[in-house]
Structures are given as C-alpha cells and as structure tokens.
C-alpha positions in Angstrom: -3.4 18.2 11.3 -4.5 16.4 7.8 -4.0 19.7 5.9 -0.2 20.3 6.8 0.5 16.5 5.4 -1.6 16.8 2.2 0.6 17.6 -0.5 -0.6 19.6 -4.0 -2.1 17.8 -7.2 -4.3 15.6 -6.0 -5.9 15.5 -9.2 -5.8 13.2 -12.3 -5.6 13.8 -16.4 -8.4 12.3 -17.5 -8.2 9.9 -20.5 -10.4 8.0 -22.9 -10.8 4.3 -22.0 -11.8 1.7 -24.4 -15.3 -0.1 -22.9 -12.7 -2.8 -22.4 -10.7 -1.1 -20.1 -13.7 1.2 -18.5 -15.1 -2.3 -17.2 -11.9 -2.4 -15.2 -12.5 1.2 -13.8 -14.2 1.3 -10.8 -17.6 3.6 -10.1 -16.4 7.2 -10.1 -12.9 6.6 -11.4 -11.0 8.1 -14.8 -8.0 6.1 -16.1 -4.8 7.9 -16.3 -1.6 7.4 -18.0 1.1 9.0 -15.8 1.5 7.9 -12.4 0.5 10.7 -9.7 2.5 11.6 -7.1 0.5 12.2 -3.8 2.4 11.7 -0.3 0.6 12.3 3.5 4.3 14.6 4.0 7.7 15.1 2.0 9.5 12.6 0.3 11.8 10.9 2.7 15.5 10.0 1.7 16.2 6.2 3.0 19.9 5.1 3.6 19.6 1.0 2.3 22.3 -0.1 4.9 20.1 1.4 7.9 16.6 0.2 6.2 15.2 -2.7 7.7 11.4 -4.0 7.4 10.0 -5.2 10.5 6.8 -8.3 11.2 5.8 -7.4 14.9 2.8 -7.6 17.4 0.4 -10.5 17.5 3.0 -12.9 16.3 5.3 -15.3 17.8 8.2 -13.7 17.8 9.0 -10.8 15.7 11.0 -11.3 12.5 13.4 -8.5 10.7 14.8 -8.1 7.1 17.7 -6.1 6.0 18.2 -4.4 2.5 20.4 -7.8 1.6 18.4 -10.0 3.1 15.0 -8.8 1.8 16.2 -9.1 -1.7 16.5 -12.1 -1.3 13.4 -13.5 -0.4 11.2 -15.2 -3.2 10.8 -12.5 -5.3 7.5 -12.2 -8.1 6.2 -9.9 -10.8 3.2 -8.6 -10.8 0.5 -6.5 -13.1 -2.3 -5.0 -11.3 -5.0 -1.8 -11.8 -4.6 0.8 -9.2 -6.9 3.3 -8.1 -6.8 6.3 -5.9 -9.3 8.1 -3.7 -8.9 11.2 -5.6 -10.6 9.8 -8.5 -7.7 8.4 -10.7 -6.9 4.5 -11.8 -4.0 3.2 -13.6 -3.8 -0.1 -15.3 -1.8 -2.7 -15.4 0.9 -1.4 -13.0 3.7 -3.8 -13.2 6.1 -4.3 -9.5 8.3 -6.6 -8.7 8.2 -7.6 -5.0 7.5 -10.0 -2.4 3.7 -11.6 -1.6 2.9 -10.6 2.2 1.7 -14.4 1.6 5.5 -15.1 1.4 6.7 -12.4 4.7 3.8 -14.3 6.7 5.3 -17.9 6.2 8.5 -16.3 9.1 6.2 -16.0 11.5 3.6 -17.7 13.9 0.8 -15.8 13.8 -1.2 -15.7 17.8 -5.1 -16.9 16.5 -6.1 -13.5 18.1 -4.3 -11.8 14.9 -7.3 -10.2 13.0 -6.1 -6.8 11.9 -3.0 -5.2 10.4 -1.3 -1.9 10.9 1.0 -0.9 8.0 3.9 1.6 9.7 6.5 3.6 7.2 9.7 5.5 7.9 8.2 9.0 8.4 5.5 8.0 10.8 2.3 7.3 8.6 -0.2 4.5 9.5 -3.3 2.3 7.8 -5.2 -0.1 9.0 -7.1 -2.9 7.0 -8.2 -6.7 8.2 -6.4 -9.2 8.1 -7.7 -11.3 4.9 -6.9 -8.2 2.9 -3.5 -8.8 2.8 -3.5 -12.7 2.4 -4.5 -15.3 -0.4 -2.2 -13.0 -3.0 -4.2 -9.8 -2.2 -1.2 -7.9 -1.0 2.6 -7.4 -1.4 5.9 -5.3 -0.7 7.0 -3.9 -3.7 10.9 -2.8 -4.7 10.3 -2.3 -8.9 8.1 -0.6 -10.5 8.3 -0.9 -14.5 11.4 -2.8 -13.9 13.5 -0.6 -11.9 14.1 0.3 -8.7 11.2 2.1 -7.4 11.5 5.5 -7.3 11.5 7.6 -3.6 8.6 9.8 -4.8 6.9 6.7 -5.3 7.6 5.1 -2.0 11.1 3.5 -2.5 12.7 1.7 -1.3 9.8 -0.7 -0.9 5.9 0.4 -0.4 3.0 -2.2 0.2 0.7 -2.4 -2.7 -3.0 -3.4 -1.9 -4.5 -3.2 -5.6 -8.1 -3.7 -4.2 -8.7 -1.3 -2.0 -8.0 2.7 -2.4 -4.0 3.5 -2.9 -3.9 5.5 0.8 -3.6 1.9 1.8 -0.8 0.9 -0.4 1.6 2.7 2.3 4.8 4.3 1.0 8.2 3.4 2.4 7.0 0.9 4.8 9.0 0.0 7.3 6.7 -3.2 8.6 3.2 -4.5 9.4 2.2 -4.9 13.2 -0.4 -7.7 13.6 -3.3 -6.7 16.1 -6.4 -8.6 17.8 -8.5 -4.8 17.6 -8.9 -2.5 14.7 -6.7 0.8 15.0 -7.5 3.8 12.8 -4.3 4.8 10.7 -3.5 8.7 9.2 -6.4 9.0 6.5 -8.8 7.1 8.1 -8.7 8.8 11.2 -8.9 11.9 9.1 -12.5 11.0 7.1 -11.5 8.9 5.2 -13.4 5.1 5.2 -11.8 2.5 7.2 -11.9 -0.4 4.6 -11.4 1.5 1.0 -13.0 -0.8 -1.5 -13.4 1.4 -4.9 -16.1 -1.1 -6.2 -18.3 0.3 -3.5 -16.8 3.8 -3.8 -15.7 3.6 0.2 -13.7 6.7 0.1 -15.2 8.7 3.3 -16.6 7.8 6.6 -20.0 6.9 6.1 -20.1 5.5 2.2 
C-alpha cells in the first residue's frame, strides 16, 4: 500500500557544510540547499473558504478555525533546521505560523490526553506523544520564506515538528485528535519508527 503513496526523488543534493553548520547535522544527514519535495500521494488543491483546522478527541469540547479566523490567531516567526528520513537537512527554515502551544490554550485538555494524531486533507496520519508538540516544540505553519506556503509544500498550513524526522511535520493538516493510547499513523505503520528523533537516527522500526 506504501509504494502506490511514495512519490519519486526521495533523494537529496549533497552540499559542503562548514564544521559550524555540520554540528547542527544530525548522525547520517547531508545539508541541502533546495527544499525537497516528497508527499505520501499527489498534491492536493485546497479551496480557503471550505478549509477549516479542527482540535478534537480527548478534549473538552472540540474547537474549529476557519481560513479568517486562523489568521488571526497570535501569529510567530520562526527559524528552525529540518531534517528528513531520506537523509537530507535544511537549515534555518524560516515559517510563520502559529505555536500548537497557542491552538492548545482553546481547549480543555481530559488528563487522559497522552498522544496526538496529526490528520490532513487527503487522508494521511502520524502519531507522536504528547510533549512533542508542547513547550514551543511544535507549530502550524502558513509562510514559508515569507510567503504563503506553497501546495507542494503542504499549503495551506502543515505542522512543523523540527525535532523529529519531517514524515511527522504532516502536510495540509486539517487538525490534531488528542488520544489516551498511541495509534500508528501512514509511515509508521509502514516501517518506519514510531518516535523519529534524527539525533538517535530513529528512522525504522527497530533503531
């Protein structure tokens, strides 16, 4: 099922890195200078007055946001190092979006909540704990470089999880469903590791 997802080049140009930069480049890892484009599927076309991003499960009461709405949430800038499973990192990314910290404060979280689902519009899943979208680890991005972000890249919005592998930083996310279990999402119940930290090269089952 994996294979008729997987789309081509999921490969990087590899660049020299000054030993500055290379001690930001996790084991295993070559920096790159363009920006990949790798999607579990084809690139899905979203209509902004029908988009709507969604905080649902072990919660209070669920909370929407339309296009209008979401924009204007408190909004931050931020410049992070990205790294992908297939062996490339990118630094200092810039996005502008909104902290998950900031989405959270609109809801009551149930104390059962230990585990989060990230959903998108075309059906892909992935699964991470809890604390690894809080404290500023974790947000919902709408610019990249200082412009709307592009569809290929997940626009209108995609989650951005810097620390962990980029199959968690979901394109065109639609909402995070908060759980009490873990729940395996597209890649990881494909082989691939169900936490994704690139300092401890956790790309596969079993690393």
């Amino acid at each position: 099922m994996a294979n008729a997802f997987v789309t081509r080049g999921f490969v990087g140009k590899r660049q020299a890195s000054s030993a500055t930069r290379a001690q930001r480049i996790p084991p295993g890892q070559h920096e790159v200078k363009d920006f990949p484009v790798l999607s579990a599927g084809p690139t899905p076309r979203v209509a902004l007055d029908r988009w709507s991003f969604t905080i649902e499960g072990f919660v209070r009461e669920k909370v929407s946001w339309n296009w209008e709405e979401f924009l204007k949430l408190p909004a931050q800038q931020f410049t992070v190092d990205i790294h992908c499973v297939t062996t490339w990192s990118k630094l200092d990314t810039r996005w502008t979006g909104v902290s998950v910290d900031t989405l959270l404060e609109h809801v009551e979280l149930d104390p059962r909540a230990a585990f989060v689902t990230a959903y998108t519009i075309e059906g892909y899943t992935t699964n991470m704990p809890l604390p690894d979208i809080l404290n500023g680890r974790a947000f919902v991005a709408y610019e990249y470089d200082g412009l709307p972000l592009p569809a290929a890249h997940g626009g209108p919005v995609r989650l951005v999880v810097p620390h962990l592998y980029f199959w968690k930083s979901a394109k065109w996310v639609t909402g995070l469903r908060l759980m009490d279990k873990d729940r395996s999402g597209f890649w990881e119940s494909a082989g691939y590791n169900n936490h994704g930290d690139p300092w401890k090269e956790e790309r596969y089952t079993g690393d």
